[in-house]
C-alpha positions as CSV (number, residue, x, y, z in Angstrom):
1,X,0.0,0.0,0.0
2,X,2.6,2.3,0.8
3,X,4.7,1.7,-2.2
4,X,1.7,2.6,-4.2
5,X,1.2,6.1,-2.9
6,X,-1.7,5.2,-0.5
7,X,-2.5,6.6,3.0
8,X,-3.1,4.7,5.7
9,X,-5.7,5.9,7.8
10,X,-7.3,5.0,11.0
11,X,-9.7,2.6,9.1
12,X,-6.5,0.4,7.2
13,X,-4.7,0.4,10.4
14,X,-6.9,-1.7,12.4
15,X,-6.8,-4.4,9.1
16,X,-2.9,-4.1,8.9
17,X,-2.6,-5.1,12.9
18,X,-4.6,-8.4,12.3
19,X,-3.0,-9.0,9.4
20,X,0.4,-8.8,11.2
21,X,-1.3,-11.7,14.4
22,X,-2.4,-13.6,10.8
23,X,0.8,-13.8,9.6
24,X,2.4,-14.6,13.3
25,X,-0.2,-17.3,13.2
26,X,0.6,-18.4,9.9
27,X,4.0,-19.7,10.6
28,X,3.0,-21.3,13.8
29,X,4.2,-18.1,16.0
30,X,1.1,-17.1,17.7
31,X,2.3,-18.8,21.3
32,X,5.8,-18.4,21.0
33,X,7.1,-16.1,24.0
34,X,8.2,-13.1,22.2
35,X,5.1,-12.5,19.6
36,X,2.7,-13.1,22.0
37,X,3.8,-9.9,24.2
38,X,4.2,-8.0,21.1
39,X,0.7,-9.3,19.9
40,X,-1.3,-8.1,23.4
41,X,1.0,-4.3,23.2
42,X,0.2,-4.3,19.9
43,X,-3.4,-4.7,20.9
44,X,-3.6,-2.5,23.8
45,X,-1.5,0.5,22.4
46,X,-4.3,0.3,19.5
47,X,-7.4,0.0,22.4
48,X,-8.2,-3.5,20.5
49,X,-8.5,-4.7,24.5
50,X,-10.5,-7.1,23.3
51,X,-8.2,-9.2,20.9
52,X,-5.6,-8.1,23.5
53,X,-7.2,-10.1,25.9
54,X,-8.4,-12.6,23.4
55,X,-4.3,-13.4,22.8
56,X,-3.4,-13.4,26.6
57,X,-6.5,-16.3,27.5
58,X,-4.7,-18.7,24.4
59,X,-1.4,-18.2,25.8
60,X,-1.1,-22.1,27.6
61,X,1.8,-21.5,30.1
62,X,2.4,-17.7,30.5
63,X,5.2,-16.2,31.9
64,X,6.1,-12.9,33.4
65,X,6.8,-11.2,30.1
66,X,3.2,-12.3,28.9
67,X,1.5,-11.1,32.0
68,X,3.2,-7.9,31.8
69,X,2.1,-6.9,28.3
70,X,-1.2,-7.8,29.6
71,X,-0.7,-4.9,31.6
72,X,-1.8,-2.8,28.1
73,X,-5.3,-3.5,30.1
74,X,-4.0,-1.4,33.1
75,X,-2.9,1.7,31.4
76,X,-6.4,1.6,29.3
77,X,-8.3,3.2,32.3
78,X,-10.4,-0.5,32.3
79,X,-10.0,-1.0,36.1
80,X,-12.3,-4.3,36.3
81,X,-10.5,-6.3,33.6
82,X,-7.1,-5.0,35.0
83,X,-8.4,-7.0,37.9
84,X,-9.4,-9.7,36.3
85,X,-6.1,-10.4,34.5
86,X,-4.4,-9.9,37.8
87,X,-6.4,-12.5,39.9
88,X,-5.5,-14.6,36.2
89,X,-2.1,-14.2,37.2
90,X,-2.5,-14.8,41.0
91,X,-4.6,-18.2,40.1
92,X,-1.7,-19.0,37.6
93,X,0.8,-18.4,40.7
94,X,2.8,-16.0,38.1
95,X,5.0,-13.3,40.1
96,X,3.9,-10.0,39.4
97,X,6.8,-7.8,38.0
98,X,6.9,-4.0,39.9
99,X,4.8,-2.1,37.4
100,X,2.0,-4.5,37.1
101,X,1.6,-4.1,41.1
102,X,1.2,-0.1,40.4
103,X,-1.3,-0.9,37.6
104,X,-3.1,-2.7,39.7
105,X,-3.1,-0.6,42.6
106,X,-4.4,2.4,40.5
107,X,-7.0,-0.1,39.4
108,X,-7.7,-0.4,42.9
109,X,-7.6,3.2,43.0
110,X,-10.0,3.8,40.5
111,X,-12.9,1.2,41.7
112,X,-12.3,2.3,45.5
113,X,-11.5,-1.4,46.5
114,X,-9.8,-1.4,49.4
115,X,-9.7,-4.8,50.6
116,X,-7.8,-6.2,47.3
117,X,-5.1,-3.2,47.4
118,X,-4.5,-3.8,51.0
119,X,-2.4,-6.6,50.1
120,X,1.0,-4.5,48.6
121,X,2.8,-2.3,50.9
122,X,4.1,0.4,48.4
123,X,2.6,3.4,46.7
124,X,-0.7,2.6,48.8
125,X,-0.6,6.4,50.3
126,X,-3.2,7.5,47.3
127,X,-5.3,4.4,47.3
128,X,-5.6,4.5,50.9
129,X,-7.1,8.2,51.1
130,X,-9.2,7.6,47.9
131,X,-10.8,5.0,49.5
132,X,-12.1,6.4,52.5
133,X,-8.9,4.8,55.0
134,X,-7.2,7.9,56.3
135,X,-5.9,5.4,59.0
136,X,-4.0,3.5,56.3
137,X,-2.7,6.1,54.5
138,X,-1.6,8.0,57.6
139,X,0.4,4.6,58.7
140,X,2.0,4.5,55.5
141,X,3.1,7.8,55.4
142,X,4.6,7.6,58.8
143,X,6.8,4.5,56.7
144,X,8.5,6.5,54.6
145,X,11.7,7.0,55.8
146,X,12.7,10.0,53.7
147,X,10.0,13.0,53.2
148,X,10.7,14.9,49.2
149,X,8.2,16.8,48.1
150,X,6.0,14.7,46.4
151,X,5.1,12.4,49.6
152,X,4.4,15.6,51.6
153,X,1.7,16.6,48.9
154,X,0.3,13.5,49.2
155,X,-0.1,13.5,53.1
156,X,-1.7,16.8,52.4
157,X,-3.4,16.0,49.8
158,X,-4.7,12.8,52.3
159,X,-5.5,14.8,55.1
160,X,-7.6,17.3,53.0
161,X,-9.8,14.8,51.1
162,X,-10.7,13.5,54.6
163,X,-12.1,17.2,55.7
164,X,-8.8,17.2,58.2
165,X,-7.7,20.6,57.1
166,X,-5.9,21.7,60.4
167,X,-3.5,18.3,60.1
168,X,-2.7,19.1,56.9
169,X,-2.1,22.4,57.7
170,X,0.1,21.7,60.5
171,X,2.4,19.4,57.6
């Protein structure tokens, strides 16, 4: 197409990403462990969350890799099947790699579900105060062993979504 002078255009694009998982399927490729990841970014970056996720359920025995392109999910603001691939993943016993535990504690974030986020003990500060546990977020914050800026915005920021304007004041 190119060769001949044509544009692509957001309704070609769409046709040339399945034709690329075709021809990955063609050649028997569609479950090795390096197109698959590419397949489900490839996917995600495009908001095709559906094939995206259509490619992660076929994978047989997926490793971290897999799981963390999966993560596509996560940064596509779908909270719910964000969770969903992560309970996958727990089910599967497949260690989660450090940015899929962020994903999925904005996801947790996001849907205000406290009980599932309480299991990681980083970056919990937001979720915490987001979801109504001042208590939690407080004891996190008191955790952090070195204060910059950023943490001492959150506290405030913690304090003041709670209607505790004199603590955060007092920060």
């Amino acid at each position: 197409m190119l060769c001949s002078g044509q544009v692509l255009d957001n309704y070609t694009f769409p046709s040339l990403i399945n034709a690329v998982h075709c021809l990955a399927m063609k050649y028997g490729l569609e479950t090795d462990m390096y197109v698959c990841p590419a397949h489900i970014n490839m996917y995600s970056e495009s908001k095709e969350i559906g094939w995206a996720r259509c490619v992660f359920v076929s994978v047989v025995e997926p490793c971290v890799v897999t799981c963390n392109a999966d993560y596509g999910l996560l940064r596509s603001c779908k909270p719910n099947e964000a969770l969903s691939s992560f309970r996958e993943l727990q089910v599967k016993r497949i260690k989660p790699a450090d940015v899929t535990v962020l994903g999925v504690i904005s996801s947790c974030a996001l849907l205000g579900a406290l009980k599932l986020g309480k299991w990681s003990n980083t970056d919990l500060l937001d979720m915490y105060a987001k979801c109504g546990s001042l208590e939690d977020a407080v004891s996190v914050s008191k955790d952090v062993s070195f204060k910059d800026t950023q943490s001492m915005v959150d506290d405030d920021h913690a304090y003041t979504i709670h209607g505790c304007g004199n603590e955060a004041i007092s920060l």
